[in-house]
N, C-alpha and C positions, 0 to 999 in steps of 0.2 A: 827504134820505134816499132810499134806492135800494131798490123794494121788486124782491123775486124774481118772476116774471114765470112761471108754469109752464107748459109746453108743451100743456098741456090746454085752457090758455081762450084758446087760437089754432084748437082744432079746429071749432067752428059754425061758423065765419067764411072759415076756411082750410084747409078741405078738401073735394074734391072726388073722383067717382068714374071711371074714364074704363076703359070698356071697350074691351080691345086685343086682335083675336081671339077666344081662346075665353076670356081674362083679363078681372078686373076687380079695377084697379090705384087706391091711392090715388095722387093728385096732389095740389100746389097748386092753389088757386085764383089767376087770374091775379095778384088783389091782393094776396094774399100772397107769391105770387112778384117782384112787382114791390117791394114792400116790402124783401124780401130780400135784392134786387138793389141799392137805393138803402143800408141799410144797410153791404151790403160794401163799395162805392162812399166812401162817407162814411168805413169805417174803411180803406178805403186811403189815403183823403186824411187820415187822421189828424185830424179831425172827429165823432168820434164819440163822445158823450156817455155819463156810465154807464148811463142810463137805456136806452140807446139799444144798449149793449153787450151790457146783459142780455135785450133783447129776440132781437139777435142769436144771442145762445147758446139761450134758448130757441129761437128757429126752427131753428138744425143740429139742433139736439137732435130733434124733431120730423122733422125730416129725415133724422135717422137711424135714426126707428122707420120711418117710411114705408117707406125702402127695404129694412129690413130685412124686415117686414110683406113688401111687393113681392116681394119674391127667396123666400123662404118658397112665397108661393101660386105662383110661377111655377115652383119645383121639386116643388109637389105637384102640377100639373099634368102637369107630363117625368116622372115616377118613372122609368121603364128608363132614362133617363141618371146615374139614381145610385143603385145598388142599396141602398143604406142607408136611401135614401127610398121605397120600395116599401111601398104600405101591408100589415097586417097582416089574414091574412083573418076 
């Protein structure tokens, strides 16, 4: 049996903060990232187990809050490059 794997209980372990200039940007943690990398790796080689698959999908998934999270703080930062995001006084 193949349980659901939620992108939440990767966050203690696999996240970290890394300030970039005047930002402070979530990242992987190396070993989450490297984890990430062997997953894709294994499902290129067609190797990849379900257990192993749904980890996968949890990690983009997490992947794709980071960056959206990321891109978020990094346009509240610029506001005059997009009038829309211009806070409110």
């Amino acid at each position: 049996m193949n349980t659901l794997l939620k992108p939440s209980t990767l966050i203690p372990k696999g996240l970290q903060y890394r300030k970039i200039g005047n930002l402070t940007l979530f990242k992987f943690t190396d070993e989450l990232g490297d984890r990430l990398q062997t997953l894709l790796d294994r499902k290129k080689a067609d190797t990849l187990t379900n257990q192993e698959n749904l980890e996968l999908e949890a990690i983009g998934e997490l992947d794709e809050i980071f960056s959206y999270i990321n891109a978020a703080i990094a346009k509240l930062h610029s506001p005059d490059d997009d009038p829309q995001l211009k806070l409110l006084p």
